[in-house]
C-alpha positions as CSV (number, residue, x, y, z in Angstrom):
1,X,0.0,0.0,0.0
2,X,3.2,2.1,0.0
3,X,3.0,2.5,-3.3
4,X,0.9,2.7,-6.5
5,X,0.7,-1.0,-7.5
6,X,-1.5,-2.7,-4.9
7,X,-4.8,-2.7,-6.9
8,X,-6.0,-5.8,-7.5
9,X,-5.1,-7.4,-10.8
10,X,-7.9,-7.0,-13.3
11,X,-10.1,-5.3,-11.4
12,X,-9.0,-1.6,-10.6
13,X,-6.7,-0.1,-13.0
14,X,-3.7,1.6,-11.1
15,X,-2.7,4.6,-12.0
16,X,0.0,4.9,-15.0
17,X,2.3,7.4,-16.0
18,X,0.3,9.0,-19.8
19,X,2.9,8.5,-22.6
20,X,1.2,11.9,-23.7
21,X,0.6,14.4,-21.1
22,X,-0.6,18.0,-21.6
23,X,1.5,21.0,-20.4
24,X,-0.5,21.0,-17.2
25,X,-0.2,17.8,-16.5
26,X,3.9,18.1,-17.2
27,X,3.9,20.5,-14.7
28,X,2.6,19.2,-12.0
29,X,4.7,16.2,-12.6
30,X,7.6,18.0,-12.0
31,X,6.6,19.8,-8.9
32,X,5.9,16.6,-7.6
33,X,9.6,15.0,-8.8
34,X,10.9,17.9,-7.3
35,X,9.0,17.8,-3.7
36,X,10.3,13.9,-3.9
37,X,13.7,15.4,-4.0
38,X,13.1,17.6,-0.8
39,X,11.6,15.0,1.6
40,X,14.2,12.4,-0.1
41,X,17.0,14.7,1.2
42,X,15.5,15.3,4.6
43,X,14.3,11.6,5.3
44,X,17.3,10.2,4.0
45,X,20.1,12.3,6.0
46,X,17.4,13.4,8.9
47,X,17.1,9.8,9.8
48,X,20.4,9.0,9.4
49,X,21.9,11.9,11.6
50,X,19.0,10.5,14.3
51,X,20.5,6.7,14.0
52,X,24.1,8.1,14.3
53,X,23.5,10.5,16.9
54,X,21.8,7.3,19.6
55,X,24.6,4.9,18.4
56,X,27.8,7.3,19.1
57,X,26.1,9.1,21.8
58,X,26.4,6.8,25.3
59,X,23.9,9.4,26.5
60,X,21.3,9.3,24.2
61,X,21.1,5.4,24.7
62,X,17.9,5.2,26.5
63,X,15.1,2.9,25.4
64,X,12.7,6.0,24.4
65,X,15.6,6.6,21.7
66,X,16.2,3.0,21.1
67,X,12.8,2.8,20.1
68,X,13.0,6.1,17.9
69,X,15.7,4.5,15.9
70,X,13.6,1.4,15.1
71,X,11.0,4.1,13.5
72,X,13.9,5.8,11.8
73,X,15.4,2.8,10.4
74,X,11.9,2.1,8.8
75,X,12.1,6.0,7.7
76,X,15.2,5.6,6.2
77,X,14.1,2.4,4.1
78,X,11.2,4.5,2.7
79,X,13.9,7.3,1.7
80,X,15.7,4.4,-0.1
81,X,13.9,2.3,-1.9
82,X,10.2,3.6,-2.0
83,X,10.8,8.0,-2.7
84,X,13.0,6.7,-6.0
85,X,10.6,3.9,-7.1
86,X,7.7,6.6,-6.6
87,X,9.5,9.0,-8.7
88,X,10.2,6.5,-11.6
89,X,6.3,6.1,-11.5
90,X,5.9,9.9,-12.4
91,X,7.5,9.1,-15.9
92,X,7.6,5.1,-16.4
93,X,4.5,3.9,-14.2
94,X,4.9,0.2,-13.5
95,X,7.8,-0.3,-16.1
96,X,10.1,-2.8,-14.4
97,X,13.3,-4.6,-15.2
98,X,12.0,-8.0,-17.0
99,X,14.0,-11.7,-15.8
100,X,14.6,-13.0,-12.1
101,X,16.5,-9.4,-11.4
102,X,13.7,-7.9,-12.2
103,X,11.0,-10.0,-10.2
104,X,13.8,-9.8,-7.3
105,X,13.8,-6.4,-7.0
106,X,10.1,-6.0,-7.6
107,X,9.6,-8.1,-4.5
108,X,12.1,-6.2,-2.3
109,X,12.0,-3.2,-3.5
110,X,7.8,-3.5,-2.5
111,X,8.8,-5.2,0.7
112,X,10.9,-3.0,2.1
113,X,9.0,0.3,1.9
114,X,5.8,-1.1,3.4
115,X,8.0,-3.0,6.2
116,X,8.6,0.6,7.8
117,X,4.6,1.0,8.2
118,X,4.1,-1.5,10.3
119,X,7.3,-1.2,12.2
120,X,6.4,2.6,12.7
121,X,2.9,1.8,14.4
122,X,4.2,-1.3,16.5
123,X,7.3,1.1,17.6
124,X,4.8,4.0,18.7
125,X,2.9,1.5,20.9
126,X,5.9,0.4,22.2
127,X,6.6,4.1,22.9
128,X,3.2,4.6,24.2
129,X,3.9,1.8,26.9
130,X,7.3,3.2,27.4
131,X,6.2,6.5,28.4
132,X,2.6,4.6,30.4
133,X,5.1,3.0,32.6
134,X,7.7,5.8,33.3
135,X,5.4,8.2,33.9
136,X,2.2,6.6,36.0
137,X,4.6,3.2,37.1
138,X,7.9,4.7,37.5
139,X,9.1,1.5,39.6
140,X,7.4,-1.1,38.2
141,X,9.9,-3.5,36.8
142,X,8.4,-4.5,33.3
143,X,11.3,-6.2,31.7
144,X,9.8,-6.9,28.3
145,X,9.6,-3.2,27.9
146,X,13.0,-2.4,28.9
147,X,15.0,-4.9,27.0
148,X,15.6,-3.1,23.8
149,X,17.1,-6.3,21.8
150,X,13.6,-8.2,22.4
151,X,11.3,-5.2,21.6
152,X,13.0,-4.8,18.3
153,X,13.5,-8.0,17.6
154,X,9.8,-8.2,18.0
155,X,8.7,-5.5,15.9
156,X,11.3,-6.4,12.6
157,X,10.0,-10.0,12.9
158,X,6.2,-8.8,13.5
159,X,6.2,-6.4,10.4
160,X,7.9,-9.1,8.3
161,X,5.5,-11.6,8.7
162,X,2.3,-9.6,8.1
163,X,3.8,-8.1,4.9
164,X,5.2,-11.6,4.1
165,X,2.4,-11.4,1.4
166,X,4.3,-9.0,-0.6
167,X,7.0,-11.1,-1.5
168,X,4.9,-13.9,-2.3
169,X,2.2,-11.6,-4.7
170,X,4.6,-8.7,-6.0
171,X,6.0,-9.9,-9.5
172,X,7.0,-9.0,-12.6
173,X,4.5,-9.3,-15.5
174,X,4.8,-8.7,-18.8
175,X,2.1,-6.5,-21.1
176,X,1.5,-6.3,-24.5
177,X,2.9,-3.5,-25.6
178,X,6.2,-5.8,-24.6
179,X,7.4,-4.3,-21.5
180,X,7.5,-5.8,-18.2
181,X,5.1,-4.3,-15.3
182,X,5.9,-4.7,-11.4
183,X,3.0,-4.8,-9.4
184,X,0.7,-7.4,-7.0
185,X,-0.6,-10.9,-9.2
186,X,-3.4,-11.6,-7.2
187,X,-3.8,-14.4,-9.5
188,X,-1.5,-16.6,-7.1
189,X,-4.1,-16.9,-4.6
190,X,-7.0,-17.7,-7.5
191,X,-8.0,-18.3,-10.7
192,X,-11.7,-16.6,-9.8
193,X,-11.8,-13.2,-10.8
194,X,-14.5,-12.3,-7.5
195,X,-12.1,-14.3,-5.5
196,X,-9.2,-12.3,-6.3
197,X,-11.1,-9.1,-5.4
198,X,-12.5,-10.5,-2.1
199,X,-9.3,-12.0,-1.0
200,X,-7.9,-8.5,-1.7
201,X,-10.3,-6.7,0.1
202,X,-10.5,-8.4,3.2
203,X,-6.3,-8.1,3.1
204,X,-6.5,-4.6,3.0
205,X,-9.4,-4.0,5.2
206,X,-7.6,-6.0,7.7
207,X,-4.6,-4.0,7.2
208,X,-6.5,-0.7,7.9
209,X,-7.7,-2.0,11.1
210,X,-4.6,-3.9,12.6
211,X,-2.1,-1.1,11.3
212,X,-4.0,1.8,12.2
213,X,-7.6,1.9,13.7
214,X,-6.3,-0.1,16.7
215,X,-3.0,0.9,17.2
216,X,-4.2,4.9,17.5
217,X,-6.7,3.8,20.0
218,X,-4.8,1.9,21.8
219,X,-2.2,5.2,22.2
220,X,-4.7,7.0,22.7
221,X,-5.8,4.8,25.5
222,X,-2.4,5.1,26.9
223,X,-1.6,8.8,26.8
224,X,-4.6,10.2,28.5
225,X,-3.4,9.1,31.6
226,X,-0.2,10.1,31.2
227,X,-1.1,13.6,29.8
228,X,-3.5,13.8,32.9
229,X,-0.5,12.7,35.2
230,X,2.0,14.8,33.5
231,X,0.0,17.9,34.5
232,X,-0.4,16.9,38.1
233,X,2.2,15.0,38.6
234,X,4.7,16.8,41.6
235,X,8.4,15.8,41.7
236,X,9.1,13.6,44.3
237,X,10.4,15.9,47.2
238,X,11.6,19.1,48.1
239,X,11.3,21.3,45.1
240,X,12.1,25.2,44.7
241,X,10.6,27.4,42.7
242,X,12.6,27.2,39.5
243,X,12.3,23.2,40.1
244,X,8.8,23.4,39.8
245,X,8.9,25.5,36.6
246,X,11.8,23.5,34.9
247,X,9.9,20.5,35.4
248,X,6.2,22.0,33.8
249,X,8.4,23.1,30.6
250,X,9.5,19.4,30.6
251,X,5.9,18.4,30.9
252,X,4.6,20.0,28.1
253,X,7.4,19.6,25.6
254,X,7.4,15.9,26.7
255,X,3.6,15.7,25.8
256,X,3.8,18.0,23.2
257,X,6.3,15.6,21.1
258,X,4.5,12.9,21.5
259,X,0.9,14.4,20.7
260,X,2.4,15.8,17.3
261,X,4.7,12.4,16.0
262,X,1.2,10.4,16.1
263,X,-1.1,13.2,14.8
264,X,1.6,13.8,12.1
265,X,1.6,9.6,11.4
266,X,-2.3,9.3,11.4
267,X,-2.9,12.3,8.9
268,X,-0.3,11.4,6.7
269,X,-1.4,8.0,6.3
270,X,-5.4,8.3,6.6
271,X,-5.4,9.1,2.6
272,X,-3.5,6.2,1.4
273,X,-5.7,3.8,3.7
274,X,-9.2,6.1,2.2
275,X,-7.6,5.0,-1.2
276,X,-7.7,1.9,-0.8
277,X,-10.8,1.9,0.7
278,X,-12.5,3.5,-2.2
279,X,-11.1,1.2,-4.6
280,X,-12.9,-2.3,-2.6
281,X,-15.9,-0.4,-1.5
282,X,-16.6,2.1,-3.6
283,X,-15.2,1.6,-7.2
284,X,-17.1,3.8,-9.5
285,X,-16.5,6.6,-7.0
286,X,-12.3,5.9,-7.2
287,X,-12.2,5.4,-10.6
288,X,-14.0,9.1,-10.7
289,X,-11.3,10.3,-8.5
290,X,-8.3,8.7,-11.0
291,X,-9.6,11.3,-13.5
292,X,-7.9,14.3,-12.0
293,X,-4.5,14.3,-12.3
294,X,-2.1,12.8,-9.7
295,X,-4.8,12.8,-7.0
296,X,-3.8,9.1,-5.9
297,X,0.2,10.2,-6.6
298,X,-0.5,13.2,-4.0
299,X,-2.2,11.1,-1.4
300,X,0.9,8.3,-1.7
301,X,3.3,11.2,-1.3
302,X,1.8,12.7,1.4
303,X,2.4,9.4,3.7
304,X,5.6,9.4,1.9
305,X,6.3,12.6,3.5
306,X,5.7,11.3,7.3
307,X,9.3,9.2,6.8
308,X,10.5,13.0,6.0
309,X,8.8,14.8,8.7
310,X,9.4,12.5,11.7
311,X,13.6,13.1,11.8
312,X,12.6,16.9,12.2
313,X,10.2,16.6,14.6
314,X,12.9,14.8,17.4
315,X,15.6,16.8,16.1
316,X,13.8,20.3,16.6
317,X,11.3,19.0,19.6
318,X,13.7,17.2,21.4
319,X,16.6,18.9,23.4
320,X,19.3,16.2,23.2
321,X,18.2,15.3,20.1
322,X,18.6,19.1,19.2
323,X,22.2,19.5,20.6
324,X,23.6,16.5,19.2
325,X,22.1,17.6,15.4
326,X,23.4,20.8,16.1
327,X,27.2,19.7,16.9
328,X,26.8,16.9,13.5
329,X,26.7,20.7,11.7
330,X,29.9,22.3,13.5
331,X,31.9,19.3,12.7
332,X,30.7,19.6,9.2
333,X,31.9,22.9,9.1
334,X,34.9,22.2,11.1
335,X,34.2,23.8,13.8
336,X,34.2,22.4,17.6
337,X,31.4,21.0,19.1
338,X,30.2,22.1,22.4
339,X,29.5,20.8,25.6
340,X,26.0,19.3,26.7
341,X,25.0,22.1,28.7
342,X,21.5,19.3,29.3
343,X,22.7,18.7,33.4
344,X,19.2,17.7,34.3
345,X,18.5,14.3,33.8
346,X,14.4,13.1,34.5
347,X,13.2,12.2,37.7
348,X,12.8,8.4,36.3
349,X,15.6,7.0,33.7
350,X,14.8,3.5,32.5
351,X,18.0,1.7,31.5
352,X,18.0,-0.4,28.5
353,X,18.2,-4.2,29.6
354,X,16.7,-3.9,33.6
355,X,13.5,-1.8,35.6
356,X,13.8,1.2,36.3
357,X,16.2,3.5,38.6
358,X,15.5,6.8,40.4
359,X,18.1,9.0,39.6
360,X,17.8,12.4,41.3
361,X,15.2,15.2,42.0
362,X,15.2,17.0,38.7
363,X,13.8,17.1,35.3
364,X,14.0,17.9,31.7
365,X,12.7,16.5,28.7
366,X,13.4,13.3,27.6
């Protein structure tokens, strides 16, 4: 669903790329191969700069940023293999390379870019439970949560096996005016024409559900409480004045961060998942929508766009984050880096394998 080559074969006609298009329609295809570029350049180095910055920094290796990197490792996968493949749609459509390199790369290429949706969702409940427990449990010792190596075990292996499909229905077909197409063969599953489009249906139905419906409620669920706590919550013991400030600035940015990386997933997403919606439920009313130009492009590139976004948001909403980013760009221009000037760590800091350990009477954002 990452991209535009999940209709059902035979039934809905994806999008292609017009062999003729008319000035308009030129144009807007280069805006749109030019706003590739931009998120390309600021998912591909954002997230990388995010992955370096937690596995050089011994300081930034908490299981909140552990579990950051799993989401920017899916981002970055996006920026590689999906933002180019999307772009060669623009001009080519579903031209692919034709013999067992072509069906290879067909299936991974497919594969890949959809494996970061799921692990982005199972990785924000896993940050949702994170932040449940620190916050309203600060000492209770949840070990599954902790240990980073079994959490993203857990989601890579998760996310594999409910887009295992992919590699089994993504192929390389050839057309009739000779060239070879990459796209889903639903025909692998059956020979029956309403089969195919039920099967289909019901896969991507499911996938709405399971990969987004429940997992935002579930967050949901989970950060009421802990935006109710965070605004009542008092430090344990003696606090001054500015202790008391410090710590509401760390309560709203905390909250604040959190708030805008899931409202940021679940609008840039909700198109791509109406799309496909439309196209099972209501066919006449999609194939309507086709007509105007790069409607379905805009909607794909717009959850494109999240793997783009999200390096930005914990780089500018997140302090340490922030600082570390910041000193990537003095070495870069050869200049020094500075100190962290961050002294106050928060009241609870879960450690990476173990519970959790009460550190001192302080706080600042995570």
């Amino acid at each position: 669903m990452a991209t535009n080559n999940t209709s059902a074969e035979g039934l809905i006609n994806a999008t292609q790329a017009s062999p003729t298009l008319s000035p308009l329609q030129k144009g807007v295809t280069v805006w749109m191969t030019l706003a590739y570029v931009v998120i390309f350049v600021f998912g591909f180095f954002g997230n990388a700069c995010v992955i370096y910055i937690v596995a050089t920094q011994r300081r930034m290796k908490s299981t909140f940023n552990f579990l950051i990197v799993n989401m920017a490792i899916g981002d970055f996968l996006v920026s590689l293999f999906i933002m180019p493949t999307e772009v060669k749609f623009l001009y080519l459509g579903q031209t692919w390379f034709s013999g067992g390199f072509g069906s290879v790369t067909c299936k991974f290429v497919n594969f890949a870019g959809v494996l970061s949706i799921a692990a982005t969702v199972i990785t924000l409940i896993f940050i949702s439970l994170d932040r449940f427990f620190a916050i309203l449990h600060p000492f209770a010792d949840v070990p599954v949560i902790r240990n980073t190596k079994l959490v993203t075990t857990v989601i890579w292996i998760s996310s594999s096996l409910y887009f295992s499909l992919y590699l089994v229905l993504f192929d390389t077909v050839p057309e009739p005016d000779g060239k070879w197409h990459c796209k889903m063969v639903w025909s692998y599953l059956s020979q029956n024409r309403n089969t195919r489009f039920q099967i289909a249906r019901a896969y991507f139905v499911t996938l709405f559900v399971v990969l987004y419906l429940f997992p935002l409620a579930v967050i949901a669920g989970l950060y009421i409480p802990i935006g109710r706590r965070l605004w009542s919550r008092e430090i344990p013991g003696e606090s001054t004045a500015t202790q008391k400030r410090q710590n509401r600035s760390s309560k709203r940015k905390v909250l604040r961060m959190l708030i805008i990386v899931v409202m940021t997933f679940a609008l840039c997403w909700l198109p791509s998942h109406v799309m496909h919606l439309l196209s099972y439920f209501f066919t006449e009313e999609y194939r309507s929508l086709l007509a105007v130009g790069h409607v379905e492009t805009s909607f794909y590139f717009l959850s494109h766009a999240n793997s783009a976004i999200n390096p930005c948001l914990y780089i500018f909403l997140n302090q340490r984050f922030n600082h570390e980013f910041k000193n990537i760009l003095r070495c870069i221009c050869c200049r020094p880096p500075k100190d962290d000037v961050i002294k106050d760590k928060s009241v609870y800091q879960a450690s990476t394998t173990g519970g959790t350990i009460l550190l001192r009477k302080h706080s600042s954002s995570t």
